[in-house]
C-alpha positions as CSV (number, residue, x, y, z in Angstrom):
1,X,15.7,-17.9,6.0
2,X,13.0,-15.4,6.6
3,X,9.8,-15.5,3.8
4,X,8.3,-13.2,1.9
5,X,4.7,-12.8,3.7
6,X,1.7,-11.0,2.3
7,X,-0.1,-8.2,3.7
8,X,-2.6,-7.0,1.3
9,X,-2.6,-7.1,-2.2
10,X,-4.7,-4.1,-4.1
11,X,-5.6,-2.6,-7.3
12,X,-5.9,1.2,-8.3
13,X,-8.9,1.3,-10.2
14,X,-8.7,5.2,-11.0
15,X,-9.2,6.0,-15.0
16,X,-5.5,5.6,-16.6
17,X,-4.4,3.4,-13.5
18,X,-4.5,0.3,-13.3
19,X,-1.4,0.0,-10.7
20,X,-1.2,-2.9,-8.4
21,X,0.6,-2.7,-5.3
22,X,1.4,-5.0,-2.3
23,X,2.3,-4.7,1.0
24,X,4.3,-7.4,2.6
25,X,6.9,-8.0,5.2
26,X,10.5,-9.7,4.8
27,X,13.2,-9.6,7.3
28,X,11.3,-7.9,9.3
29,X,10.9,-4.8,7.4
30,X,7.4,-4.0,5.4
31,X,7.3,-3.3,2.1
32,X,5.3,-1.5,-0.5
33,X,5.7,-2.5,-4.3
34,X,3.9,-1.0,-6.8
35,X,3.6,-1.8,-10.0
36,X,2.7,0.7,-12.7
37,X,0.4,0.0,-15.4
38,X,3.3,1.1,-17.8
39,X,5.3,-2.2,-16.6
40,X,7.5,0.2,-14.5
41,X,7.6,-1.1,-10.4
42,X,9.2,0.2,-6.8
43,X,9.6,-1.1,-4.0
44,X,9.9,1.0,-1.1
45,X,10.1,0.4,2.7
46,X,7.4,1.7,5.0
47,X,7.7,2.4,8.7
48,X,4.4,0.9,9.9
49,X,2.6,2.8,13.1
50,X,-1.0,1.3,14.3
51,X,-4.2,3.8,14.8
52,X,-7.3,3.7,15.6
53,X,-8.0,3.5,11.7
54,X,-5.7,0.8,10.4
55,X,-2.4,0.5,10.1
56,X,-0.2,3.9,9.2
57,X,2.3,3.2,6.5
58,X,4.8,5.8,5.9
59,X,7.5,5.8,2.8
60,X,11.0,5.5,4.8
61,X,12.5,7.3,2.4
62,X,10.2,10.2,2.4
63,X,7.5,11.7,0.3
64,X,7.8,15.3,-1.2
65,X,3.8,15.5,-1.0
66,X,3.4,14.7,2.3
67,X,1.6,11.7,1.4
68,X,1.0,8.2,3.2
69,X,-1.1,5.0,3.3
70,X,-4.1,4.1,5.8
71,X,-4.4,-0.2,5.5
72,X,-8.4,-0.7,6.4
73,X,-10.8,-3.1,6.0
74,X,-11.7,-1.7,2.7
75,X,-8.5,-1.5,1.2
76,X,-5.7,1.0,1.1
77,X,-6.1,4.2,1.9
78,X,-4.2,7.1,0.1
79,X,-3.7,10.4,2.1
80,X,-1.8,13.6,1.8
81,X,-2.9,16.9,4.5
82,X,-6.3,16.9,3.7
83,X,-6.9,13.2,4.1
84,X,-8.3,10.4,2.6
85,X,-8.5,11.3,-1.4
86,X,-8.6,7.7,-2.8
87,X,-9.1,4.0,-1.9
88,X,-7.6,0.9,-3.5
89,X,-9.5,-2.1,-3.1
90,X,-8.1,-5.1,-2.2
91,X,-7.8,-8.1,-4.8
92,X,-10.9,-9.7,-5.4
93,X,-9.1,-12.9,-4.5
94,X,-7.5,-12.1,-1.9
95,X,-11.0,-10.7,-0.8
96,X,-12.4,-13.7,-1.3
97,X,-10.2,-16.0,0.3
């Protein structure tokens, strides 16, 4: 039996946010799940590619805006074609720990 294991944990601090997501692996597949500030969630899996900058994380499913996620030291990255427009820091536990 193959366990959930945790990534990163984060929190979008943005005004009218307040989304928390996490990234995890489970039967060997990653996974991000959000989960909306409205108590709405999703769960989508991400084909993972390593860079120079972190760890690429791409929606499998696709993404109409051409946007993906950058994992870095300071958090998670959001991107779209001009780059880096927002970061989400991790959990101050998790930070912590």
């Amino acid at each position: 039996m193959d366990l959930r294991e945790t990534i990163g944990s984060f929190v979008d601090e943005r005004p009218e946010q307040g989304d928390s997501l996490t990234l995890y692996r489970e039967n060997g597949r990653v996974y991000l799940q959000t989960w909306f500030s409205d108590g709405c969630h999703s769960r989508d899996e991400m084909a993972v590619t390593q860079t120079e900058h972190g760890m690429r994380l791409d929606d499998k499913g696709g993404n109409f805006f051409g946007e993906f996620f950058v994992m870095t030291a300071a958090g998670l990255e959001f991107h779209n074609d001009a780059g880096c427009f927002y970061t989400a820091p991790f959990y101050r536990e998790q930070a912590e720990a």
